[in-house]
C-alpha positions in Angstrom: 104.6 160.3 119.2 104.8 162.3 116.0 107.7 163.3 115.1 109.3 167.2 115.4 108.0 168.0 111.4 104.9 166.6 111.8 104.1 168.7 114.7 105.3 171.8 113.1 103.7 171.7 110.3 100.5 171.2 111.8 101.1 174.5 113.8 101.5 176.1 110.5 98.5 174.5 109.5 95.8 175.6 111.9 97.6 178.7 111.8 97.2 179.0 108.2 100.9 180.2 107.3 101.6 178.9 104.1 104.7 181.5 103.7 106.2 179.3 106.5 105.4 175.8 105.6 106.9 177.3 101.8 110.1 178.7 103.7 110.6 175.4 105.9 110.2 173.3 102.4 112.4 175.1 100.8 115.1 174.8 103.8 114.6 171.3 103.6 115.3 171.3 99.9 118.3 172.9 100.3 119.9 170.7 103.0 119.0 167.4 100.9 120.9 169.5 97.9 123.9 170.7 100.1 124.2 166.7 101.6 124.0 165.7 98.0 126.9 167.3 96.6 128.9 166.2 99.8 131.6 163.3 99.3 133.8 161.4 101.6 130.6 159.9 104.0 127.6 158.0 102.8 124.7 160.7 104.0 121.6 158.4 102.2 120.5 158.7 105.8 119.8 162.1 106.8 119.0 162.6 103.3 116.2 160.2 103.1 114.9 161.7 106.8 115.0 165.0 104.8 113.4 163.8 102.0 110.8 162.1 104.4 110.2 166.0 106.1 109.8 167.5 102.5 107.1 164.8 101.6 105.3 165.5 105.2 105.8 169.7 104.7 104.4 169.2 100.5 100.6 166.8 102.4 100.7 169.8 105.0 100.7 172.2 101.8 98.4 170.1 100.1 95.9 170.2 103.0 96.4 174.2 103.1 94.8 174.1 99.8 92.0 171.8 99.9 90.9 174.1 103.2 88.2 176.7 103.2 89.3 179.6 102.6 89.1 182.3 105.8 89.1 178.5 108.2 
């Protein structure tokens, strides 16, 4: 089963929203940014699962490009 990013993303995709798959990046970024200035509990957890969502959004934004324009 994919996981919850995976599938959103590839709503966005055969939707061809960009703005959104920009938007959710961009929430992702600053989630691993707010976990990173947090002290007093080792996050390396959630902020690698974050990290791994930013990496899927960035191939989903990647294929946006490479696509046909008007697809």
């Amino acid at each position: 089963m994919k996981r919850a990013i995976e599938q959103i993303a590839d709503v966005y995709i055969r939707q061809n929203n960009r703005r959104a798959l920009e938007d959710l990046r961009m929430h992702r970024q600053r989630l691993a940014v707010d976990l990173k200035l947090r002290t007093g509990y080792d996050f390396s957890s959630p902020i690698g699962q974050i990290e791994e969502e930013i990496a899927v959004i960035e191939a989903g934004l990647e294929r946006l490009s490479r696509a046909p324009h008007g697809a």
